[in-house]
C-alpha positions in Angstrom: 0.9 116.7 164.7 1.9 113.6 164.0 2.2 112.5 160.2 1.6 108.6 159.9 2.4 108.4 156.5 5.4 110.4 156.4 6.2 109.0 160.4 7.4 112.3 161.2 6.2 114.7 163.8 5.5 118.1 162.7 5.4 120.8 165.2 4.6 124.9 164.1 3.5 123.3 160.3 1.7 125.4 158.4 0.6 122.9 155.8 -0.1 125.3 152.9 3.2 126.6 152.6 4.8 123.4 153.8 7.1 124.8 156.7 7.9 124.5 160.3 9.8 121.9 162.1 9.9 118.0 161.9 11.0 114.9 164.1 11.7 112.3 162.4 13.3 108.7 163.6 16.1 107.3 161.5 17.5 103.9 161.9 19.6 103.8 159.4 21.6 106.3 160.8 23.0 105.2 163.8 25.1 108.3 165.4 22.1 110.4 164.6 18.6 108.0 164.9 16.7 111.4 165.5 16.1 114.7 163.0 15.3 117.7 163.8 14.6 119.0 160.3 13.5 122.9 159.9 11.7 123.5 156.7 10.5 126.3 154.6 8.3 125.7 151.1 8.7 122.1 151.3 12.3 121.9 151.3 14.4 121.1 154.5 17.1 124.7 155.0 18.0 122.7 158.4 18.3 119.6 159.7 19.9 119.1 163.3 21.1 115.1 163.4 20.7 114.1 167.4 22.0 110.9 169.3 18.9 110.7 171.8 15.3 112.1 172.0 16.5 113.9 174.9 18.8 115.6 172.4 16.3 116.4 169.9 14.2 117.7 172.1 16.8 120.5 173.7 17.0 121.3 169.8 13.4 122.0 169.3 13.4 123.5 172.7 15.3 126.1 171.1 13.0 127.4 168.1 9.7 127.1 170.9 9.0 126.2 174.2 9.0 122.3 174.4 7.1 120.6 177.7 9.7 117.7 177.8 8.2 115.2 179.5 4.9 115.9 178.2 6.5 115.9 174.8 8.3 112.8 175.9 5.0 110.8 177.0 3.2 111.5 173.4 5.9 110.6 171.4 6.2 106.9 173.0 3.0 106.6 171.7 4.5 106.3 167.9 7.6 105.2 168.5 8.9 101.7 169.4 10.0 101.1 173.3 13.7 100.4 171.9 13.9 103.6 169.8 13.3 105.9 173.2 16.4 104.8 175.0 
């Protein structure tokens, strides 16, 4: 699900208790632009900084199964062309 306002995806959320897993895109952070971040009550326990989407996607692959290029295809939709590569 993807969370406009926050411009994270969330995957396994359970909104009530506020935990799961989240993708986020960070610019700022150049050696890691993507975040895997695993949280729990609201509050990130784990977050797995990854060069690529490819990388954060072998990350989330490991918590659930991830369909990778289906997985890649929706998230082009939120993301900018330039941030994919």
């Amino acid at each position: 699900m993807f969370d406009e306002q926050e411009q994270v995806i969330r995957y396994k959320w359970d909104s009530w208790t506020g935990s799961g897993y989240r993708l986020r895109f960070d610019a700022d952070d150049v050696a890691h632009n993507y975040h895997v971040e695993d949280c729990s009550n609201h509050v990130v326990v784990d977050d797995y900084g990854c060069a690529d989407l490819d990388e954060a996607l072998l990350v989330l692959n490991r918590f659930f199964s991830v369909d990778t290029p289906a997985e890649r295809s929706r998230i082009s939709r939120w993301l900018p062309q330039e941030r994919l590569q």
